[in-house]
N, CA, C and O atoms as a Tinker XYZ file with bonds, in Angstrom:
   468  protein
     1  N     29.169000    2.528000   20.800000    73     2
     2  CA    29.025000    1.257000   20.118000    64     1     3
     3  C     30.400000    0.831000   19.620000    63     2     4     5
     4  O     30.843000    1.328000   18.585000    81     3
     5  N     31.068000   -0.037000   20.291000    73     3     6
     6  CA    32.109000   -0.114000   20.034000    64     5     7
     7  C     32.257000   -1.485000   18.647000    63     6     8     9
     8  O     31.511000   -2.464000   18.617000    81     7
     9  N     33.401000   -1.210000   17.599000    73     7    10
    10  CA    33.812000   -1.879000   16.929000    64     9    11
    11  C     32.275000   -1.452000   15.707000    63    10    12    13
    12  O     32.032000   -2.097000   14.687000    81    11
    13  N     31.555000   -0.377000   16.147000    73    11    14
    14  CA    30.827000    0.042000   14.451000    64    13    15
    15  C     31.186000    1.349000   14.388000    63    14    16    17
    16  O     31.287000    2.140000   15.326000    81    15
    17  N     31.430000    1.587000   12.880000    73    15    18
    18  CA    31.637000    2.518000   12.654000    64    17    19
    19  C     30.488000    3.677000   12.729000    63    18    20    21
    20  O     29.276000    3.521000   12.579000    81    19
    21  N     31.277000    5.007000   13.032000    73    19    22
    22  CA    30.013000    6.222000   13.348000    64    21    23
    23  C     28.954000    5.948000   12.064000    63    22    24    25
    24  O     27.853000    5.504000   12.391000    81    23
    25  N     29.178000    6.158000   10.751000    73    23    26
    26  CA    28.031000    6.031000    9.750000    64    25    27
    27  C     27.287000    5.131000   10.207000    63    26    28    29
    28  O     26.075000    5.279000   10.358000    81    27
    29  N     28.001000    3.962000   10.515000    73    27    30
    30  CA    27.025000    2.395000   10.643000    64    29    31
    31  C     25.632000    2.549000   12.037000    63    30    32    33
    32  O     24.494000    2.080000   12.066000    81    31
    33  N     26.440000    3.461000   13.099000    73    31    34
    34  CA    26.015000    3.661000   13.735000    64    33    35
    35  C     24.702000    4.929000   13.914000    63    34    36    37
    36  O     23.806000    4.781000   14.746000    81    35
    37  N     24.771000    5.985000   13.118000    73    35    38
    38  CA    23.983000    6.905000   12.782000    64    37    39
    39  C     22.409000    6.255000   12.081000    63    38    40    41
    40  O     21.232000    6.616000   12.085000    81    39
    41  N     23.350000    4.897000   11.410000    73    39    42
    42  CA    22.496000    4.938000   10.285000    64    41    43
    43  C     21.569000    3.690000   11.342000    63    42    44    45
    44  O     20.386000    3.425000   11.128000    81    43
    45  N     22.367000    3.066000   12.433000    73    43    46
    46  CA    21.291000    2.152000   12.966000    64    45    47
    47  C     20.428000    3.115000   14.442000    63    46    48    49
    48  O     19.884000    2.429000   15.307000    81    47
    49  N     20.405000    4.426000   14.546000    73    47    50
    50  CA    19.967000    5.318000   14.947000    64    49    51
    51  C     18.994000    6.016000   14.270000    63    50    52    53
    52  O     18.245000    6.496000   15.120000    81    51
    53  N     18.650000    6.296000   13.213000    73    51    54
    54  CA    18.037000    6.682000   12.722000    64    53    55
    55  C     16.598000    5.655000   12.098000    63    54    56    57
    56  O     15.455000    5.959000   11.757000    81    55
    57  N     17.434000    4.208000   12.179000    73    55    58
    58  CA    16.282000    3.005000   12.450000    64    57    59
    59  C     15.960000    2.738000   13.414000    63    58    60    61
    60  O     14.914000    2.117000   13.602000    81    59
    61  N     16.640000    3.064000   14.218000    73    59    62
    62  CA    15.768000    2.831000   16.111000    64    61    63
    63  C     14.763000    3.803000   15.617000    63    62    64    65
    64  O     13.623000    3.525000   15.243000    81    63
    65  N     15.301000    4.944000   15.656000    73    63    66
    66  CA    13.804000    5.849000   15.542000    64    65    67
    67  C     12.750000    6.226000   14.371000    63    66    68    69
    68  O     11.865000    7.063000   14.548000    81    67
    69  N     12.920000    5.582000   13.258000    73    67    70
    70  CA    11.923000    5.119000   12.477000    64    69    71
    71  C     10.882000    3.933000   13.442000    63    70    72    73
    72  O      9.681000    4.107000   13.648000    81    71
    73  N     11.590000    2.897000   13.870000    73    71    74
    74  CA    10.199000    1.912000   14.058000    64    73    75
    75  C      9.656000    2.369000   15.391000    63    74    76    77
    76  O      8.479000    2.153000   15.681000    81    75
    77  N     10.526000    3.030000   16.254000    73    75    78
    78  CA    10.102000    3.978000   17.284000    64    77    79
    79  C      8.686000    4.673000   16.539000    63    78    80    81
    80  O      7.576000    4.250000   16.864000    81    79
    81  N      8.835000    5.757000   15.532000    73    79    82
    82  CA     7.338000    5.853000   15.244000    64    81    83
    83  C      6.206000    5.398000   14.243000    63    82    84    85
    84  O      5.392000    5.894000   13.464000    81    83
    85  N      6.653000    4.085000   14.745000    73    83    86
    86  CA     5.583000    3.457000   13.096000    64    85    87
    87  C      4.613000    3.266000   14.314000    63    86    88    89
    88  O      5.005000    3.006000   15.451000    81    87
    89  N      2.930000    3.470000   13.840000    73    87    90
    90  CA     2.075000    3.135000   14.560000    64    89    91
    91  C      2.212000    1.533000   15.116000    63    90    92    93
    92  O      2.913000    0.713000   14.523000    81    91
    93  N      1.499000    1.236000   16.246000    73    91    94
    94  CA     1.603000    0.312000   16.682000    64    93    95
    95  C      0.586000   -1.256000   16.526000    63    94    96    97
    96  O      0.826000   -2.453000   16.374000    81    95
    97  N     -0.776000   -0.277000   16.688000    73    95    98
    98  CA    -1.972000   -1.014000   16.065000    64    97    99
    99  C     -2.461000   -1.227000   14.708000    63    98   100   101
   100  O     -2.877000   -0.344000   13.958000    81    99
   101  N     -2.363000   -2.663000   14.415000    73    99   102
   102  CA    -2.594000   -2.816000   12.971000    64   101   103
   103  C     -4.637000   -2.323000   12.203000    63   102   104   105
   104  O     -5.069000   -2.659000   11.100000    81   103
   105  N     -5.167000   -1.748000   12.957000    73   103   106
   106  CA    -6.005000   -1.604000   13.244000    64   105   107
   107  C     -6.033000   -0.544000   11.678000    63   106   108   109
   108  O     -5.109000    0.202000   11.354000    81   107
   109  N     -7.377000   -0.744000   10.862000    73   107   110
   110  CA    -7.561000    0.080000    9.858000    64   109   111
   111  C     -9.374000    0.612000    9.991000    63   110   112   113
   112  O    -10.261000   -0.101000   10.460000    81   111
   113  N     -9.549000    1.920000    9.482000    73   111   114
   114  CA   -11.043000    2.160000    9.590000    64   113   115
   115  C    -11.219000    1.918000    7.705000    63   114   116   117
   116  O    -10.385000    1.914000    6.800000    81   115
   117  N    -12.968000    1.709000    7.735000    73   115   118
   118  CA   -13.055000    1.512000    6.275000    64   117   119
   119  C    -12.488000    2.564000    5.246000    63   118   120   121
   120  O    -11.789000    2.347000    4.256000    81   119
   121  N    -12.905000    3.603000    5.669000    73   119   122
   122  CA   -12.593000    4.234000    4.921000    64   121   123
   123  C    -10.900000    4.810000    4.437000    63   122   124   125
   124  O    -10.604000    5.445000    3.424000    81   123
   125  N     -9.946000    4.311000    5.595000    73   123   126
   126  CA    -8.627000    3.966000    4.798000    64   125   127
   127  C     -8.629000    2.923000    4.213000    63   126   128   129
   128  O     -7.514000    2.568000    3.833000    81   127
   129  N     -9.646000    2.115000    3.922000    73   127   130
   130  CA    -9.470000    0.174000    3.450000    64   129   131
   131  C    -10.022000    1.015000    1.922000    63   130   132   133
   132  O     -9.450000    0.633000    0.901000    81   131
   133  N    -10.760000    1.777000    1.811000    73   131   134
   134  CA   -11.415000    2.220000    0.297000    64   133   135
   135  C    -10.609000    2.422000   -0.446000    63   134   136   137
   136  O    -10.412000    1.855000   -1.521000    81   135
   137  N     -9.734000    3.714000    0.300000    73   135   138
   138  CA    -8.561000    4.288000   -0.399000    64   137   139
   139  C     -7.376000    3.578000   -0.822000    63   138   140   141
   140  O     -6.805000    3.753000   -1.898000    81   139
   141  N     -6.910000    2.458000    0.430000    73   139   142
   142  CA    -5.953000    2.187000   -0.199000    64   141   143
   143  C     -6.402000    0.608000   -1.290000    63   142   144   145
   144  O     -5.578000   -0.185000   -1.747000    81   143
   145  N     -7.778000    0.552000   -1.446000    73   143   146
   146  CA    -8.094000   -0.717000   -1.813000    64   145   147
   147  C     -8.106000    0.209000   -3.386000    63   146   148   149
   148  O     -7.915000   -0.513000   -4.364000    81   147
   149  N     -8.269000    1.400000   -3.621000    73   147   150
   150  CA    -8.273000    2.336000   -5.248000    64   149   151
   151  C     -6.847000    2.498000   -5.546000    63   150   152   153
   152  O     -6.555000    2.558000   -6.740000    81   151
   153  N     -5.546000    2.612000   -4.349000    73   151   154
   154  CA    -4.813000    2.174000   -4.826000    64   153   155
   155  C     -4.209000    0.862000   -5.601000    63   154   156   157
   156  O     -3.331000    0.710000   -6.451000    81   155
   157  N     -4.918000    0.167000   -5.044000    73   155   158
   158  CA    -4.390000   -1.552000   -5.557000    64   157   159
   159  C     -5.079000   -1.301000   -7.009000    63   158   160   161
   160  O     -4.445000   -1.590000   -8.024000    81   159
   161  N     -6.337000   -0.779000   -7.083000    73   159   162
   162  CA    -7.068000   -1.482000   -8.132000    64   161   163
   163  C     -6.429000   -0.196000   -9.685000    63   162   164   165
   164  O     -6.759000   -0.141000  -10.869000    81   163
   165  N     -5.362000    0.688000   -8.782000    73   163   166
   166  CA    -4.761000    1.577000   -9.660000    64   165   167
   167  C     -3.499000    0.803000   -9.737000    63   166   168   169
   168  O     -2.901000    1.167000  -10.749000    81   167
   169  N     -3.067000    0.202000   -9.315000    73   167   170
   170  CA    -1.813000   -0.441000   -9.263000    64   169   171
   171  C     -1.826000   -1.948000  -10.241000    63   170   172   173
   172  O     -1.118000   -2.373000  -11.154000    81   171
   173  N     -2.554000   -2.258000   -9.794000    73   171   174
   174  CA    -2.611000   -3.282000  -10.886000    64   173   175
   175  C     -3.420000   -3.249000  -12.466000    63   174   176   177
   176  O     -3.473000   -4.156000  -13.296000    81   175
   177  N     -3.870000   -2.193000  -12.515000    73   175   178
   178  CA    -3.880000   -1.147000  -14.095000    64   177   179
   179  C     -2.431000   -0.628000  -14.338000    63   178   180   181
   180  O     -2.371000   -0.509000  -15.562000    81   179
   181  N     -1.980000   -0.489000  -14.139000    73   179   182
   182  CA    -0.222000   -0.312000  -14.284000    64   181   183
   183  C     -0.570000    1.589000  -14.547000    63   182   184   185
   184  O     -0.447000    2.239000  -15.585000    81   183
   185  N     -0.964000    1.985000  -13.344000    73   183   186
   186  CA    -1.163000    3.493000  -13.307000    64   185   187
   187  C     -0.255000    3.775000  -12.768000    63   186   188   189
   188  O     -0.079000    3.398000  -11.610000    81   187
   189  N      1.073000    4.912000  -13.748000    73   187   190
   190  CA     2.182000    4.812000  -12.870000    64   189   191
   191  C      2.159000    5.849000  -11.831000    63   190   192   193
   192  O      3.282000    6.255000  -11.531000    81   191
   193  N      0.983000    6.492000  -11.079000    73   191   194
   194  CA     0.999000    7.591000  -10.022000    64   193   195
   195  C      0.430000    6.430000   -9.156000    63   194   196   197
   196  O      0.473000    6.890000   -8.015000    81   195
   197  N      0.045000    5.478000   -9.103000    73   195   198
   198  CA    -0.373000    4.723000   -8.603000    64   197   199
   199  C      0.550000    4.793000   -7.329000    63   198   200   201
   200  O      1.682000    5.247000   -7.493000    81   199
   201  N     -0.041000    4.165000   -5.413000    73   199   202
   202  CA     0.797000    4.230000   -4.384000    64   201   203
   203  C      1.250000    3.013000   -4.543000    63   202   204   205
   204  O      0.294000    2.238000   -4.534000    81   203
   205  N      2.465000    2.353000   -4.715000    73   203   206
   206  CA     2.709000    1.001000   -4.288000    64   205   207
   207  C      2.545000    0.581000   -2.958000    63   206   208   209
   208  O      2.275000   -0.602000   -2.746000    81   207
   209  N      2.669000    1.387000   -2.017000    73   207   210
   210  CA     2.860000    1.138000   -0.514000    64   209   211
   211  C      1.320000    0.217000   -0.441000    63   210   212   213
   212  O      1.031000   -0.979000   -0.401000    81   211
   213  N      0.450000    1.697000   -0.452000    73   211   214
   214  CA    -0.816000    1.578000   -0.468000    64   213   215
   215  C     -1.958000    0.549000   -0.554000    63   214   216   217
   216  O     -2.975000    0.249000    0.071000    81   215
   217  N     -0.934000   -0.034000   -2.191000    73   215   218
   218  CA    -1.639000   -1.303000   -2.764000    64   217   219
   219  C     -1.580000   -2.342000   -1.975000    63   218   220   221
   220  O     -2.369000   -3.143000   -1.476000    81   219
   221  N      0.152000   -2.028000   -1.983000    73   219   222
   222  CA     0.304000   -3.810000   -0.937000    64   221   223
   223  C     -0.061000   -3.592000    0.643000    63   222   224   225
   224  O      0.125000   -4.464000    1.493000    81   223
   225  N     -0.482000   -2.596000    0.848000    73   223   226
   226  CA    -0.977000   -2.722000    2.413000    64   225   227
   227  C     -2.273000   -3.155000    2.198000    63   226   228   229
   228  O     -2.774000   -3.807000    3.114000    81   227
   229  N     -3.091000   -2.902000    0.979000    73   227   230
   230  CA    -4.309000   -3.169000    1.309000    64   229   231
   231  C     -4.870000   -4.726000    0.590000    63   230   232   233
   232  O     -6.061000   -4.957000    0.382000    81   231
   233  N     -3.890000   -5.570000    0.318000    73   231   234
   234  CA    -3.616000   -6.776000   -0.359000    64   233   235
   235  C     -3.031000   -7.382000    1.268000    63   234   236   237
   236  O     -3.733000   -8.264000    1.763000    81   235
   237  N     -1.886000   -6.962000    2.009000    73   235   238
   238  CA    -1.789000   -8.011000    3.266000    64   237   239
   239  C     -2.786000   -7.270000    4.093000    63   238   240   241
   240  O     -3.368000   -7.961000    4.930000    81   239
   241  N     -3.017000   -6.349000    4.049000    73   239   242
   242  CA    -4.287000   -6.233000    5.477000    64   241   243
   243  C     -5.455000   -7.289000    5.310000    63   242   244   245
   244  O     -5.757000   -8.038000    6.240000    81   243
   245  N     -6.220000   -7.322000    3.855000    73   243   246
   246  CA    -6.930000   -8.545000    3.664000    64   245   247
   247  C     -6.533000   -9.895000    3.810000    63   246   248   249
   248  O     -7.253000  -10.774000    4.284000    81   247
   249  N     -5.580000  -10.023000    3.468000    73   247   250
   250  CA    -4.805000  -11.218000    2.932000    64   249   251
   251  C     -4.357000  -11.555000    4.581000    63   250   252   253
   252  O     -4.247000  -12.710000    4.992000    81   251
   253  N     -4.174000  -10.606000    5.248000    73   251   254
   254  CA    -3.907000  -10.933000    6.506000    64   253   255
   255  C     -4.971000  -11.641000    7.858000    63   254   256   257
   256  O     -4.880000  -12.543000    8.690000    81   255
   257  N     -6.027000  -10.538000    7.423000    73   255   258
   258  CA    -7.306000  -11.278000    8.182000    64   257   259
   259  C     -7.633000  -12.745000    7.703000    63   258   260   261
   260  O     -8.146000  -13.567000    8.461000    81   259
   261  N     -7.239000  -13.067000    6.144000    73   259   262
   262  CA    -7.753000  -14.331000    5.861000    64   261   263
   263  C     -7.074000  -15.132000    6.365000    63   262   264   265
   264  O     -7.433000  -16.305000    6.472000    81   263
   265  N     -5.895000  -14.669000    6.805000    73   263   266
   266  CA    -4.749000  -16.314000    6.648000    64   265   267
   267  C     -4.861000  -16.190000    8.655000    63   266   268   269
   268  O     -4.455000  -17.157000    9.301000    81   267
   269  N     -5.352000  -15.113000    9.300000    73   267   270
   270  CA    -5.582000  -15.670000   10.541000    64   269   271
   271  C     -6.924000  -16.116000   10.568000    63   270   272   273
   272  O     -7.122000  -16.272000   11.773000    81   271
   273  N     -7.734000  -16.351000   10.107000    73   271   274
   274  CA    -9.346000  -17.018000   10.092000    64   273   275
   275  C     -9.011000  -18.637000    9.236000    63   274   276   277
   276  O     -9.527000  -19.698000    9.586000    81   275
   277  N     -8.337000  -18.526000    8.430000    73   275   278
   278  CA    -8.267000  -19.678000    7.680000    64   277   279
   279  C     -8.123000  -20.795000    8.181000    63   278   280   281
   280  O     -7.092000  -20.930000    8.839000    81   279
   281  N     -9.210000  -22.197000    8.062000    73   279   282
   282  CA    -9.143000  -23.054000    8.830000    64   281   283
   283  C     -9.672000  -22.909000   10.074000    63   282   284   285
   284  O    -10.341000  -23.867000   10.462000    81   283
   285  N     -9.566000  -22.006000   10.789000    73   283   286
   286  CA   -10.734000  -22.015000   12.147000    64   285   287
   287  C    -11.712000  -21.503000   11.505000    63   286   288   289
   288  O    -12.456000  -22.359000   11.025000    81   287
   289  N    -12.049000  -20.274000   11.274000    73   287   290
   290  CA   -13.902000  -20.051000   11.598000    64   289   291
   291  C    -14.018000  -19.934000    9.447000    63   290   292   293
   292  O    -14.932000  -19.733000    8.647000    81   291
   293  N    -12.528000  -20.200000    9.345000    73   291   294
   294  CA   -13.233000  -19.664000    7.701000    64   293   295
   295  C    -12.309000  -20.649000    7.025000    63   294   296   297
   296  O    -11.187000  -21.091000    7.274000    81   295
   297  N    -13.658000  -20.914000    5.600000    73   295   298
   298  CA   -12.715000  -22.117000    4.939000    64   297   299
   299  C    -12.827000  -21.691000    3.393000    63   298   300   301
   300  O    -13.468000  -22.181000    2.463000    81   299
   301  N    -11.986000  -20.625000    3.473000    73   299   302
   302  CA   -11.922000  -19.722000    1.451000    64   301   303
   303  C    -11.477000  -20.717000    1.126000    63   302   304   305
   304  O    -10.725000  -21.394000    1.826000    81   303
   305  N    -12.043000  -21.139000   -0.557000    73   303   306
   306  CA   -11.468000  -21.940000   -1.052000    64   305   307
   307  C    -11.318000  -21.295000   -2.401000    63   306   308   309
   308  O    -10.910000  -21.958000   -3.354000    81   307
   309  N    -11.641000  -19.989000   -2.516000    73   307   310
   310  CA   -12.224000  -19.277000   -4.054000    64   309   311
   311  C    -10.969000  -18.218000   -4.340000    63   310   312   313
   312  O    -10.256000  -17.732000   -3.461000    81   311
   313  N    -10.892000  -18.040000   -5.377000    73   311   314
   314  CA   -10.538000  -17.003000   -6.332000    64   313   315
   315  C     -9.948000  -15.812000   -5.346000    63   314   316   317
   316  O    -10.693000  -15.546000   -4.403000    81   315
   317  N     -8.938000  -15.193000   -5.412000    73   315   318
   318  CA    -8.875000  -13.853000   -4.256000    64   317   319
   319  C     -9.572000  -12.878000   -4.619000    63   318   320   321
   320  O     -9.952000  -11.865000   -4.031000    81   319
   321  N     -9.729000  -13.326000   -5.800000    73   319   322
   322  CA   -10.436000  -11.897000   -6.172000    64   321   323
   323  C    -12.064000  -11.751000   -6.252000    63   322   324   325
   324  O    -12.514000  -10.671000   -6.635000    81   323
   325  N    -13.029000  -12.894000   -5.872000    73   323   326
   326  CA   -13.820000  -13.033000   -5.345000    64   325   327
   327  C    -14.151000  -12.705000   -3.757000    63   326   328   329
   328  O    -15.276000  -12.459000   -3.322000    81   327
   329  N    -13.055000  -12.749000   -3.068000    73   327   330
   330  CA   -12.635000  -11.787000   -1.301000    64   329   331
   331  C    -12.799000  -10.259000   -1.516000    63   330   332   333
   332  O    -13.324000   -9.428000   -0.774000    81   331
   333  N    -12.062000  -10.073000   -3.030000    73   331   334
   334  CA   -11.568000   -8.375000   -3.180000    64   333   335
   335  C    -12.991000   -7.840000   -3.726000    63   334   336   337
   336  O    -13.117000   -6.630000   -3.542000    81   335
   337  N    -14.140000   -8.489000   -4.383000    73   335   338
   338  CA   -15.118000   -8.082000   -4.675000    64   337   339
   339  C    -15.919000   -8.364000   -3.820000    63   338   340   341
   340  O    -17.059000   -7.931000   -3.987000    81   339
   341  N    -15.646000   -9.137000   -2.665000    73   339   342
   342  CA   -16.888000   -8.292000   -1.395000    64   341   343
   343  C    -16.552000   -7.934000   -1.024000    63   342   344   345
   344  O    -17.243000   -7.891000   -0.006000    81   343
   345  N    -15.483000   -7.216000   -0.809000    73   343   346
   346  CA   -15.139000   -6.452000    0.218000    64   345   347
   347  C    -15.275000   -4.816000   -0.717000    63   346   348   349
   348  O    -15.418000   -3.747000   -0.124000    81   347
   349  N    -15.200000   -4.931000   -2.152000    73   347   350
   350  CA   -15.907000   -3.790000   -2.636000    64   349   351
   351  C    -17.258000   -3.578000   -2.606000    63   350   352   353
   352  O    -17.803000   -2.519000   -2.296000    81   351
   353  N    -17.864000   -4.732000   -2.972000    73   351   354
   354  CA   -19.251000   -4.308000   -2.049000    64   353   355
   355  C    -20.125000   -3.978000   -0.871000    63   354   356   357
   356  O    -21.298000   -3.605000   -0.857000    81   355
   357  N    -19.195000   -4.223000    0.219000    73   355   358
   358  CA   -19.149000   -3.758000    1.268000    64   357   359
   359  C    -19.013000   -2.550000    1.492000    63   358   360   361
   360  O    -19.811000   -1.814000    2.073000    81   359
   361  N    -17.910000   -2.264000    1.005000    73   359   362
   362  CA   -17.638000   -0.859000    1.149000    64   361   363
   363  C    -18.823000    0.390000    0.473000    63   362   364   365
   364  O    -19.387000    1.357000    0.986000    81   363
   365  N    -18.831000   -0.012000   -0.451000    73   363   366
   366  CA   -20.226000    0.829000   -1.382000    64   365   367
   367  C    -21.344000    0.723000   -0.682000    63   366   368   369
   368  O    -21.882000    1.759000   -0.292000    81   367
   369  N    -21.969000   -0.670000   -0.356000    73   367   370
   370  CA   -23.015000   -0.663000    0.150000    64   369   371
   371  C    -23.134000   -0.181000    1.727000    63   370   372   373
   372  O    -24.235000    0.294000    2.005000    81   371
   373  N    -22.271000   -0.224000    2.685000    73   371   374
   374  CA   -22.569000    0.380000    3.889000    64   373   375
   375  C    -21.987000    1.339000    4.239000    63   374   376   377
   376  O    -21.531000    1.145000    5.365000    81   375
   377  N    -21.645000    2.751000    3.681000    73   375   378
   378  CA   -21.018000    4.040000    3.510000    64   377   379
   379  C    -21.126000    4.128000    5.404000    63   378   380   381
   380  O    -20.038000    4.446000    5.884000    81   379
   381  N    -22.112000    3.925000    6.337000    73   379   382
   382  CA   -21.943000    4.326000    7.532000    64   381   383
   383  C    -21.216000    3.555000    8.136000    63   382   384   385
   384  O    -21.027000    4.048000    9.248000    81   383
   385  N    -20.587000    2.421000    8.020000    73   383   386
   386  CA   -19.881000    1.640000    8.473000    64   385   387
   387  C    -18.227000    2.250000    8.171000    63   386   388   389
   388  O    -17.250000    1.582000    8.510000    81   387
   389  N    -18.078000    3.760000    7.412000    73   387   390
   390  CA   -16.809000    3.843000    6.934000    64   389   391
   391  C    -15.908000    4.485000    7.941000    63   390   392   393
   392  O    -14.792000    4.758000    7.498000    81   391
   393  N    -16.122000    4.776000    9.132000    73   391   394
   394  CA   -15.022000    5.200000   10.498000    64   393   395
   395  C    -15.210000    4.164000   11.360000    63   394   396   397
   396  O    -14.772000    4.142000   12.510000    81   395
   397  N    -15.916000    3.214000   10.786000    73   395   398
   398  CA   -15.374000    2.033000   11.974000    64   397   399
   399  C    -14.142000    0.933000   11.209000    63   398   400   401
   400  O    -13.916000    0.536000   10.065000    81   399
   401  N    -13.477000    0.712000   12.719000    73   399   402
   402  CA   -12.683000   -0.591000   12.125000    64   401   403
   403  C    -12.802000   -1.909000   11.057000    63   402   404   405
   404  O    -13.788000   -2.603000   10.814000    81   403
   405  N    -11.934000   -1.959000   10.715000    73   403   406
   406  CA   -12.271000   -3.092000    9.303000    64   405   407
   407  C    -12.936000   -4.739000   10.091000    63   406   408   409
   408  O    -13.756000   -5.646000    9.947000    81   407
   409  N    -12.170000   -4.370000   10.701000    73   407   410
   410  CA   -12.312000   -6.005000   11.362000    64   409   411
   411  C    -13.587000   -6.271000   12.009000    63   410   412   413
   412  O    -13.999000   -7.404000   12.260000    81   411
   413  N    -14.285000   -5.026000   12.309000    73   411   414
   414  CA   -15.800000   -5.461000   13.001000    64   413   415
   415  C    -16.602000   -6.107000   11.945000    63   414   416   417
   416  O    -17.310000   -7.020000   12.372000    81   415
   417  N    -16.692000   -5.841000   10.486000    73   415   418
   418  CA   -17.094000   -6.364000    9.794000    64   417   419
   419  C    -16.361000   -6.772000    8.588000    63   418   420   421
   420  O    -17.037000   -7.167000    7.638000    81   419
   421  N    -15.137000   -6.738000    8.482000    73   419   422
   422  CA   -14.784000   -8.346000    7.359000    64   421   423
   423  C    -14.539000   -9.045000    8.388000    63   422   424   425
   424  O    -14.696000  -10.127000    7.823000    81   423
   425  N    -14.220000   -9.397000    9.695000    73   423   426
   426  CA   -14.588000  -11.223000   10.162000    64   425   427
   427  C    -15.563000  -11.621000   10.041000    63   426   428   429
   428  O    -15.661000  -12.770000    9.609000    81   427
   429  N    -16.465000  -11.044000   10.288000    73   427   430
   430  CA   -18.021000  -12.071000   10.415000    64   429   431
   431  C    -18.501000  -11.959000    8.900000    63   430   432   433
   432  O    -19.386000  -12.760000    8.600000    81   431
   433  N    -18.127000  -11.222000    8.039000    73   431   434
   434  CA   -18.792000  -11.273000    6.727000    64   433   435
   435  C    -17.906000  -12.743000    5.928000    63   434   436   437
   436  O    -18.432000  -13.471000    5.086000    81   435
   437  N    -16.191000  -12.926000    6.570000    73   435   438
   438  CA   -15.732000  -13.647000    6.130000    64   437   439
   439  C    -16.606000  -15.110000    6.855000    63   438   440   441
   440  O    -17.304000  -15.950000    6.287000    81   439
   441  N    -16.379000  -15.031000    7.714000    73   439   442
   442  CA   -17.172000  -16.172000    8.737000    64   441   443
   443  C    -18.617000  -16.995000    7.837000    63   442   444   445
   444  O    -18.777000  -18.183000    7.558000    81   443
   445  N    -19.570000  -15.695000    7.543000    73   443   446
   446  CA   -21.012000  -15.902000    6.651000    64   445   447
   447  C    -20.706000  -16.361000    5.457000    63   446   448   449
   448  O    -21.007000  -17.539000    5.266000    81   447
   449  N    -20.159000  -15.744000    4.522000    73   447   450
   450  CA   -19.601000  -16.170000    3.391000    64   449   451
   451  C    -18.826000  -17.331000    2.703000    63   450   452   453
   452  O    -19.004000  -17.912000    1.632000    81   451
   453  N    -17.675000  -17.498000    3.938000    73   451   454
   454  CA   -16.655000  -19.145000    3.681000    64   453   455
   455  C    -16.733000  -20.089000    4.788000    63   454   456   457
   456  O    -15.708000  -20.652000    5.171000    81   455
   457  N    -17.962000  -20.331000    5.385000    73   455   458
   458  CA   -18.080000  -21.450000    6.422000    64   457   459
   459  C    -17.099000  -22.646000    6.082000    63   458   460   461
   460  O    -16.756000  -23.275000    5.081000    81   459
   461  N    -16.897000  -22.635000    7.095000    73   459   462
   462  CA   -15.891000  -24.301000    7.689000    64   461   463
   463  C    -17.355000  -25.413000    7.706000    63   462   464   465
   464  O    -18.090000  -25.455000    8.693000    81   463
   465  N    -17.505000  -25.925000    6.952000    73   463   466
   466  CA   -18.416000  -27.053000    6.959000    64   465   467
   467  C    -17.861000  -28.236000    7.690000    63   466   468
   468  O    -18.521000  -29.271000    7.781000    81   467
């Protein structure tokens, strides 16, 4: 690599191979959505063992499904934290649904819930 220095260069080597192994599929099962959804709800109690990572993954993983539904099949107009309490009831109430993917059921629950009128 000419004209970087070796550190500069180690150090953009060692980021090739970080995103080299970050998983690829944004794909979550419920039961990582539980856990890291007890992080958030520890995180914003200002619990300082609390995961930060955790929290905010499980704030854009939601936050993420909404803002690609938003306006096509779903029209939230409420509170986020009215999203974050069904999706805790979800979770409680269908314990067998917890090794499947998130997305088989928060789209269509989002879909039932915030119709596009």
């Amino acid at each position: 690599m000419q004209g970087i220095s070796s550190g500069t260069a180690g150090l953009l080597a060692a980021l090739l191979l970080f995103l080299a192994a970050m998983p690829v599929a944004a794909e979550m099962d419920s039961d990582q959505l539980k856990l890291f959804r007890q992080e958030a709800e520890a995180f914003n109690r200002q619990d300082p063992f609390a995961n930060a990572y955790r929290a905010g993954h499980y704030n854009g993983y939601v936050a993420g499904i909404l803002d690609a539904l938003q306006g096509r099949s779903v029209c939230f107009r409420e509170c986020i934290c009215e999203l974050d309490k069904m999706v805790e009831r979800q979770l409680a109430d269908h314990p067998e649904m917890n090794d499947r993917p998130v997305v088989e059921w928060l789209v269509p629950l989002m879909e039932k819930q915030f119709p596009c009128k």
